[in-house]
C-alpha angles and dihedrals in degrees: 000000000000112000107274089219089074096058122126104200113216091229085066107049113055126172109241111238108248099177135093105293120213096257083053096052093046097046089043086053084051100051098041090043091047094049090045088052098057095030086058103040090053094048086053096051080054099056085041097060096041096062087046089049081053093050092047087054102042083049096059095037081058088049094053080056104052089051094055094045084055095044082063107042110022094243149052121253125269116256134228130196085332094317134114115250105228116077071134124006115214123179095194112026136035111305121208137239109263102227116224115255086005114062140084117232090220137143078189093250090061132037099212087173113006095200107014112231129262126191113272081229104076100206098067138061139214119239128210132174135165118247100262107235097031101098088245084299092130137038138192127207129199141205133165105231106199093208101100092199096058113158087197090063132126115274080350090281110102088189100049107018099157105256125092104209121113127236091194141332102335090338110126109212103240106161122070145179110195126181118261102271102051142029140237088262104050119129083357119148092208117219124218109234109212116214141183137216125208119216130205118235118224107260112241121260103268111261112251089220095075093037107126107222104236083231099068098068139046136191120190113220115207097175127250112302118224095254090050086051093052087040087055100052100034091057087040088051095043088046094045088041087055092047105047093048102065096037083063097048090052084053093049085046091048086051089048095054097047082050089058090049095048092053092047090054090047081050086052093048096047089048093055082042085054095042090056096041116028092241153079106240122239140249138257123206091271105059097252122131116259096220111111133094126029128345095249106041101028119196129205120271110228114221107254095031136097113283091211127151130213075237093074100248127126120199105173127005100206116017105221125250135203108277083235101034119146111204087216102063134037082230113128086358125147114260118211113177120176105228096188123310101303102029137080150170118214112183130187116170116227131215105218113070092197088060097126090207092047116091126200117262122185097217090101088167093063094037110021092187084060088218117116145187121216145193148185151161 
């Protein structure tokens, strides 16, 4: 028999736990949960107002060519079931519903859309309707923004703004672009829109009967390990790399479609400018378009200020300028070059390559993405 003073008993020696503990596990759930949680709230308000920042500018795109289309013809188009009717226009004929996301705006002499917008949604629709009564002398356009905080609203409430259509299954239309001489309310029977509102019951005092002692139980915490703690970030930083890059790339998106809407406002202002005085105005060497002033001695026309004549016309108040311009720079600006009279180039660089209506350009110092957006008459 071995010396028993040798004898290690088993009650003595005991092998220190290494692994994850109960109270780890748990605090390292929390943590990651928590972080998900905000990571991917705030990558999905981004998507969100991305797409409202897409129906605002395909809102306005659609304004630019109603007024075209008016400037033309004295008038809007008629409506039909929340369609515009001139896909296409006929004066003398039936003219046909304009689809959403399928037809072209045309009289077939002048494109005024080529492909009508639809919601980046998907699952909504945009409304427009004609001002009974007018003479087809005021429209009304509508769009469903999903930010409910919305500063741009009707009546600065997007969940009662104060109009019943629907801009889609259960969506109420509560954003709105109108043409000068009336408002988004106008000849409206406003509905009352009921509402409830759930309420959370106290939970019951815990019944003592099912209450575990803290003394019964023990855990024994041994602290995080090296390897736990490395685990830990390195899942943390992969999860907050994948987040954050796509967050940035919605708000690039968001960027890239006001940059369409402001060109195509610019569009809408160099073809009035045509329409008064027979010609496309010129360029500076800056890019910037030389119409401003009088008619005999024309100035160039800032972006961001006010495109106005001696003559009394304003064609843009305010010019648009690029969502991330420096004044101090020409970087991300918008380019206008006059080609002849009756020809332009209008130029806005865009931040996401894979955009499929952007084209490559080779003036990297001007647009360091090399990707560019471009329009003309």
């Amino acid at each position: 028999m071995p010396n028993s003073k040798y004898l290690i008993r088993n009650t003595e020696y005991r092998i220190p736990n290494t692994g994850f503990t109960l109270i780890e596990l748990l605090i390292v759930m929390a943590i990651m949960g928590i972080l998900a949680t905000l990571l991917v709230g705030g990558f999905q308000t981004a998507q969100m107002r991305g797409r409202d920042s897409q129906r605002k500018s395909d809102l306005k795109e659609l304004s630019n060519s109603l007024e075209l289309f008016y400037n033309d013809y004295g008038l809007y188009p008629a409506d039909s079931s929340g369609l515009i009717v001139g896909c296409p226009y006929l004066s003398s004929g039936s003219s046909i519903p304009c689809s959403w996301g399928a037809g072209q705006f045309t009289d077939n002499k002048t494109t005024y859309f080529k492909k009508m917008p639809s919601d980046p949604s998907g699952a909504q629709i945009y409304f427009y309707r004609v001002v009974p009564g007018s003479g087809n002398k005021k429209y009304q356009v509508f769009a469903h923004l999903e930010n409910p905080k919305d500063p741009g609203c009707l009546n600065g409430n997007c969940a009662s703004p104060g109009v019943s259509y629907a801009c889609g299954s259960g969506r109420i239309c509560n954003f709105a672009i109108t043409s000068a001489n009336t408002g988004p309310t106008e000849l409206y029977t406003v509905c009352s829109i009921p509402y409830t509102v759930s309420r959370m019951k106290k939970y019951l005092a815990q019944n003592t009967k099912y209450s575990i002692p803290n003394t019964a139980y023990r855990i024994l915490h041994t602290g995080f390990t090296l390897i736990e703690l490395l685990v830990v970030i390195s899942i943390i930083g992969i999860l907050t790399t994948l987040v954050l890059a796509n967050l940035n790339a919605a708000r690039e998106r968001g960027r890239d479609a006001q940059r369409k809407s402001d060109l195509h406002t610019i569009q809408t202002a160099l073809r009035l400018y045509y329409n008064d005085t027979g010609s496309y105005p010129g360029n500076d060497g800056n890019s910037q378009i030389v119409g401003c002033g009088s008619k005999d001695s024309r100035t160039s026309c800032p972006w961001a200020g006010v495109w106005t004549t001696t003559e009394g016309a304003i064609y843009a108040n305010p010019l648009p300028k690029d969502p991330l311009d420096v004044p101090t720079d020409t970087v991300n600006d918008y380019r206008y070059a006059s080609v002849d009279a009756d020809n332009y180039i209008l130029e806005a660089c865009l931040e996401n390559k894979s955009d499929a209506k952007g084209i490559g350009t080779t003036s990297l110092t001007w647009c360091p993405s090399g990707w560019e957006y471009v329009v003309k008459p």
